[in-house]
Residue frames as a rotation matrix with the C-alpha (Angstrom) as fourth column:
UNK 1
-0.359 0.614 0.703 -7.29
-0.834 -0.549 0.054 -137.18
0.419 -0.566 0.709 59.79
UNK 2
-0.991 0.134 0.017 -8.82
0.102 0.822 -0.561 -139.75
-0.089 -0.554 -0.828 62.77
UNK 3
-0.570 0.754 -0.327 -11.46
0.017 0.409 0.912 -141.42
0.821 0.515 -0.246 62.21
UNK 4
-0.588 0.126 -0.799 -12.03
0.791 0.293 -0.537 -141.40
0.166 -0.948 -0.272 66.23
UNK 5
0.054 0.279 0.959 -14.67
-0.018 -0.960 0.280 -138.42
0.998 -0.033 -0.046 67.25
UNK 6
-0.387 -0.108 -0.916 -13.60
0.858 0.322 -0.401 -137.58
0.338 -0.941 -0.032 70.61
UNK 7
0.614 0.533 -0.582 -14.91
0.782 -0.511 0.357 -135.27
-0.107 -0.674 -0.731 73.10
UNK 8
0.932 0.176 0.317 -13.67
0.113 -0.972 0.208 -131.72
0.345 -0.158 -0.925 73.75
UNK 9
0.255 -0.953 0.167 -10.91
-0.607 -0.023 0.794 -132.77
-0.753 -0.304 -0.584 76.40
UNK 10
0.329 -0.893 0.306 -9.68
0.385 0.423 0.820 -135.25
-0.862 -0.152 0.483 74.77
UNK 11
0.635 -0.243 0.733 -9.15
0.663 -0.317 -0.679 -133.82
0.397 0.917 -0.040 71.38
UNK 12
0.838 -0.161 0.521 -7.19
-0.319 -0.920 0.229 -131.54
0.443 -0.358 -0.822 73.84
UNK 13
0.409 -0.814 0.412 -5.09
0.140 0.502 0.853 -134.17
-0.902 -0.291 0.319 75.42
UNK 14
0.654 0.052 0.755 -4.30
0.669 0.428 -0.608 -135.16
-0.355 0.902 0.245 71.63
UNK 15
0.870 -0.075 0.487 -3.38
0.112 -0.932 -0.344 -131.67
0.480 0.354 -0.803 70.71
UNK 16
0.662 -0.529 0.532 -0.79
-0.732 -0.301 0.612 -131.62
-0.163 -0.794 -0.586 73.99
UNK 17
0.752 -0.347 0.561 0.11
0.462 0.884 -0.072 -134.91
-0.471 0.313 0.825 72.79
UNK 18
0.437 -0.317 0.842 1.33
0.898 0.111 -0.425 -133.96
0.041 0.942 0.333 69.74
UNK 19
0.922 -0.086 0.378 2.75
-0.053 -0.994 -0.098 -130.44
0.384 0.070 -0.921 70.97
UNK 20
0.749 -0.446 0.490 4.75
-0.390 0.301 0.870 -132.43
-0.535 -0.843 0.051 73.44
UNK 21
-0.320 -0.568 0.758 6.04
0.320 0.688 0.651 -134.87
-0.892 0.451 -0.039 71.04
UNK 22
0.079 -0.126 -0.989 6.28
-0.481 -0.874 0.073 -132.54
-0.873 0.470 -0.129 67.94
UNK 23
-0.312 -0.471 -0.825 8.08
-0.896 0.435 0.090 -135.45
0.317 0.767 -0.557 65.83
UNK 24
0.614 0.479 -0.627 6.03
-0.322 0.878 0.356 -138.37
0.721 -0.017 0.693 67.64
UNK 25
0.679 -0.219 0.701 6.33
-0.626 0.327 0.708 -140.01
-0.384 -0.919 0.084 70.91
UNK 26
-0.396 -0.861 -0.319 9.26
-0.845 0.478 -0.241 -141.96
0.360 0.174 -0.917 71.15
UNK 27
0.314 0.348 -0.884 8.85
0.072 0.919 0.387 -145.97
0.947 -0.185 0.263 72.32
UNK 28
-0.505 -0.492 -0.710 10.61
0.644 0.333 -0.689 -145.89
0.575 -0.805 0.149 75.00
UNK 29
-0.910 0.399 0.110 7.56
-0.363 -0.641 -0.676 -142.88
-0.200 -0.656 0.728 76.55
UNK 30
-0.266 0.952 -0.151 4.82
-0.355 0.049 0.933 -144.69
0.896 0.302 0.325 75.37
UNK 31
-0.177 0.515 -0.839 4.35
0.716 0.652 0.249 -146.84
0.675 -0.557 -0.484 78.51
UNK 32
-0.320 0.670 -0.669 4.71
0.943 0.290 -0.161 -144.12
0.086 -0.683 -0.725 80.75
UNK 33
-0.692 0.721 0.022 2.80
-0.541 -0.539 0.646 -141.71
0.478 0.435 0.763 78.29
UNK 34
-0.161 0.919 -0.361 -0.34
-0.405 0.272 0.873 -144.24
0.900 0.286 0.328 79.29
UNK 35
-0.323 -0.145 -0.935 0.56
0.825 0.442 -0.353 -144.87
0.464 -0.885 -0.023 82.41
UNK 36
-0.914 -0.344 -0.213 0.42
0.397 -0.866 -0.305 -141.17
-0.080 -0.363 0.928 83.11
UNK 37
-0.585 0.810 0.046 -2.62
-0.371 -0.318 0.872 -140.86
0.721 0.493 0.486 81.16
UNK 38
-0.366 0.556 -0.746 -4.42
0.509 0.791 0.340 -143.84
0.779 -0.255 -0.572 83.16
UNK 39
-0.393 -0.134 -0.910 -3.70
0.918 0.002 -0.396 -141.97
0.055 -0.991 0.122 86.52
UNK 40
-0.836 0.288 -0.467 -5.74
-0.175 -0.946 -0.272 -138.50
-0.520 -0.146 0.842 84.73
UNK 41
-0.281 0.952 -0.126 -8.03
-0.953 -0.292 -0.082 -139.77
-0.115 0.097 0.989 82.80
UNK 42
0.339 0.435 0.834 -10.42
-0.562 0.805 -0.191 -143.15
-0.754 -0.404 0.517 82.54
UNK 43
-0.347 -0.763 0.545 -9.32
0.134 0.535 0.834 -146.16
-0.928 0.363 -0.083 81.03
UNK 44
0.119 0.399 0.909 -11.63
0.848 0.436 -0.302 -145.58
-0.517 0.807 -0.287 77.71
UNK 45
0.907 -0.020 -0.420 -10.72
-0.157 -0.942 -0.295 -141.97
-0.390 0.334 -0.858 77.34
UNK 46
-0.021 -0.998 -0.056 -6.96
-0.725 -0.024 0.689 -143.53
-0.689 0.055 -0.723 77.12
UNK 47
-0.343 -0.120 0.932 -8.02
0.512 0.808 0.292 -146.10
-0.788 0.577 -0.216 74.71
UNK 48
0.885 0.466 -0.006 -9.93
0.336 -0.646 -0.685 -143.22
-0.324 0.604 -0.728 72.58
UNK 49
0.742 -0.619 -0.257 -6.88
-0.132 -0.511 0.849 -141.65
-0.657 -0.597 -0.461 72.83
UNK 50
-0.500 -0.856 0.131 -4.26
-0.448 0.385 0.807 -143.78
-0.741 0.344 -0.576 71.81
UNK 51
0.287 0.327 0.900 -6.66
0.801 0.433 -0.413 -145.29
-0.525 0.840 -0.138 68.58
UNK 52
0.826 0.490 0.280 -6.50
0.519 -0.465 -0.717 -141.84
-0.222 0.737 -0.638 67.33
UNK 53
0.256 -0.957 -0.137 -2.55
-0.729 -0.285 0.623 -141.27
-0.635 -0.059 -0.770 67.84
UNK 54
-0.360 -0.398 0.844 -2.44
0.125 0.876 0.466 -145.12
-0.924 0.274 -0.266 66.11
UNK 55
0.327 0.926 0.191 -4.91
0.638 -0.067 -0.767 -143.54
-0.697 0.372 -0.612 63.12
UNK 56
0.993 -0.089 -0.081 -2.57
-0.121 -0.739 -0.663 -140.93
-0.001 0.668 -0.745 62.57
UNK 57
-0.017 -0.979 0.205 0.78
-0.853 0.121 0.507 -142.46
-0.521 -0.167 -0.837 62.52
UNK 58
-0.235 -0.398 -0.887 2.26
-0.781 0.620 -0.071 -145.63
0.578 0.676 -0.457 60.72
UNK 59
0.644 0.571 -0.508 1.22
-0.397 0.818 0.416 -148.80
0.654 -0.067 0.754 60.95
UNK 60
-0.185 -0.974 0.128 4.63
0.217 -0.168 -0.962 -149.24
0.959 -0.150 0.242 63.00
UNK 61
-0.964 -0.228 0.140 3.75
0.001 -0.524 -0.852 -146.75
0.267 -0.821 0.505 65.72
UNK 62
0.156 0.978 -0.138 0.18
-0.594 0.204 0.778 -148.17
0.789 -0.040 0.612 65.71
UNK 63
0.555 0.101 -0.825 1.52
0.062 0.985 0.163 -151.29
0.829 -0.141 0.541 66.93
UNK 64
-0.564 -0.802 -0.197 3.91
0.392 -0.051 -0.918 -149.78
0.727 -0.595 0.343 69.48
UNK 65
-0.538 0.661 0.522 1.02
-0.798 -0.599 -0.064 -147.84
0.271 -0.451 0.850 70.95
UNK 66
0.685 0.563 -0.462 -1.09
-0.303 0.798 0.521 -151.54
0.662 -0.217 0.717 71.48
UNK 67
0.348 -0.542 -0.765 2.10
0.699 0.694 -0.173 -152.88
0.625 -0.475 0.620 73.19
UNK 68
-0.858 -0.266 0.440 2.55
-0.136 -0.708 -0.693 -149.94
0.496 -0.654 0.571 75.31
UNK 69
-0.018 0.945 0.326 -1.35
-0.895 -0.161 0.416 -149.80
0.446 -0.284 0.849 76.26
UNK 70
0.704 -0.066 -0.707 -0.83
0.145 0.988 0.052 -153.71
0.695 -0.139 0.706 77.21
UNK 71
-0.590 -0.666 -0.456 2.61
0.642 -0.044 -0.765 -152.79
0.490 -0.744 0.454 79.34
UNK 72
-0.262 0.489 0.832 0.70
-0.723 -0.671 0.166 -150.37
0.639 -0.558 0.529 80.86
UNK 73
0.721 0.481 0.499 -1.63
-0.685 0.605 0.407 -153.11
-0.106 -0.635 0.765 82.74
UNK 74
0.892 -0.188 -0.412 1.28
0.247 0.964 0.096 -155.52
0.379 -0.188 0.906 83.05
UNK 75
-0.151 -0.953 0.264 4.43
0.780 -0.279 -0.560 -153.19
0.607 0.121 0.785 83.38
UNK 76
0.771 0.141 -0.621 4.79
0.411 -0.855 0.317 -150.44
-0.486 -0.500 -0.717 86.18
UNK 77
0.502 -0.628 0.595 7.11
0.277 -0.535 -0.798 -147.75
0.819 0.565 -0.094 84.69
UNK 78
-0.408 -0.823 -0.396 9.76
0.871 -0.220 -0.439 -146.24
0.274 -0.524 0.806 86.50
UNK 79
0.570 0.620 -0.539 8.94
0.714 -0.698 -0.047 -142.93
-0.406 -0.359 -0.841 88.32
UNK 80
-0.454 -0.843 -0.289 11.97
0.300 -0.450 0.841 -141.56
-0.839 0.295 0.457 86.40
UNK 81
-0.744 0.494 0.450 10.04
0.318 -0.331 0.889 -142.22
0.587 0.804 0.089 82.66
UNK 82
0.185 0.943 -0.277 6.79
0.970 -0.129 0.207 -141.20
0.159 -0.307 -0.938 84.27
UNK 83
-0.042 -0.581 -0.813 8.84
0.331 -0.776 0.538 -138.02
-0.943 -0.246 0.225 85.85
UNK 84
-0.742 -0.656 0.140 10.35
0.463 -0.351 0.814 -137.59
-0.485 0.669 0.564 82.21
UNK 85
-0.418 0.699 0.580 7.06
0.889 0.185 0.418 -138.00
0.185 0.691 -0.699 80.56
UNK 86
0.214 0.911 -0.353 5.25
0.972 -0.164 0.166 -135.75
0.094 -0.379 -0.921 82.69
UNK 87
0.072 -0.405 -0.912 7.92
0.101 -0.906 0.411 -132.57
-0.992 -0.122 -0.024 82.38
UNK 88
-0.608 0.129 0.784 7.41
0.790 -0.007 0.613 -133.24
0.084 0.992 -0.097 78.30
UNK 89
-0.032 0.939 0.342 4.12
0.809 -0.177 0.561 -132.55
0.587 0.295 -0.754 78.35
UNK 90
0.324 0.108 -0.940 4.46
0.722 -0.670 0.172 -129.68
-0.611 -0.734 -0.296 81.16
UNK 91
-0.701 -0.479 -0.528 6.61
-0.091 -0.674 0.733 -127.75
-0.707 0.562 0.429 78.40
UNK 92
-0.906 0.416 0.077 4.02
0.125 0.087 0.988 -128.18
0.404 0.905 -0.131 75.80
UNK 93
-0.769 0.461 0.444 1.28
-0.624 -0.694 -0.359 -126.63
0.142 -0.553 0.821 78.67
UNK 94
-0.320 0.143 -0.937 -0.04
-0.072 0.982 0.175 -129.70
0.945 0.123 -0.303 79.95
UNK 95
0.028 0.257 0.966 -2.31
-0.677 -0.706 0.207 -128.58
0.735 -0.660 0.155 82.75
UNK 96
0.928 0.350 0.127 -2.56
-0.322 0.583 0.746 -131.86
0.187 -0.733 0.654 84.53
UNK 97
0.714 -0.573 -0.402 1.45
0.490 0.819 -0.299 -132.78
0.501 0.016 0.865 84.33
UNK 98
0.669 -0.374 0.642 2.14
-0.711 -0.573 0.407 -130.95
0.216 -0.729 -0.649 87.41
UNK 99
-0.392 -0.854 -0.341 5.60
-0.535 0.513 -0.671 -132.33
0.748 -0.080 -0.659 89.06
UNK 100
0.736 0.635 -0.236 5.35
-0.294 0.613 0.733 -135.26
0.610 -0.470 0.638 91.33
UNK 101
-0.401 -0.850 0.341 7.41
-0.690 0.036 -0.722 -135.21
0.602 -0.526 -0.601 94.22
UNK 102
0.381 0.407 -0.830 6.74
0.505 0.660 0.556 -138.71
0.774 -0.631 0.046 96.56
């Protein structure tokens, strides 16, 4: 159990999270898992967030979450992983990961 008390939504993101990615996010979706995130909700709701995904997971996928949250502000994903990410979470009723057509 996280140690993190979060608000209403986000304990909802969380929840989608973890519907989405049943067996844990993979590395290669974390950046644009938080990329995605950045562009719905504020940056401290995405740092709530990702403490309590890093809380409940190995010490491992703690540390991949920091270095994703970091590529985030230094790394633009691709619109492909962003795409990929964002039809995950759409199957796992993700209300805000409507497609994104440019």
């Amino acid at each position: 159990m996280a140690n993190v008390d979060l608000p209403p939504l986000l304990k909802r993101v969380v929840e989608w999270l973890r519907a989405g990615y049943p067996e844990g996010v993979p590395d290669v979706d974390y950046v644009p898992l938080f990329a995605l995130l950045g562009s719905e909700l504020t940056n401290h709701d995405v740092e709530l967030i990702a403490e309590d995904l890093a809380e409940t997971s190995g010490p491992a996928t703690a540390e991949a979450i920091k270095k994703a949250i970091a590529g985030v502000t230094n790394t633009k994903p691709s619109d492909a992983d962003v795409n990929r990410v964002r039809a995950r979470l759409a199957g796992a009723g993700w209300p805000l990961a409507k497609p994104h057509h440019l």
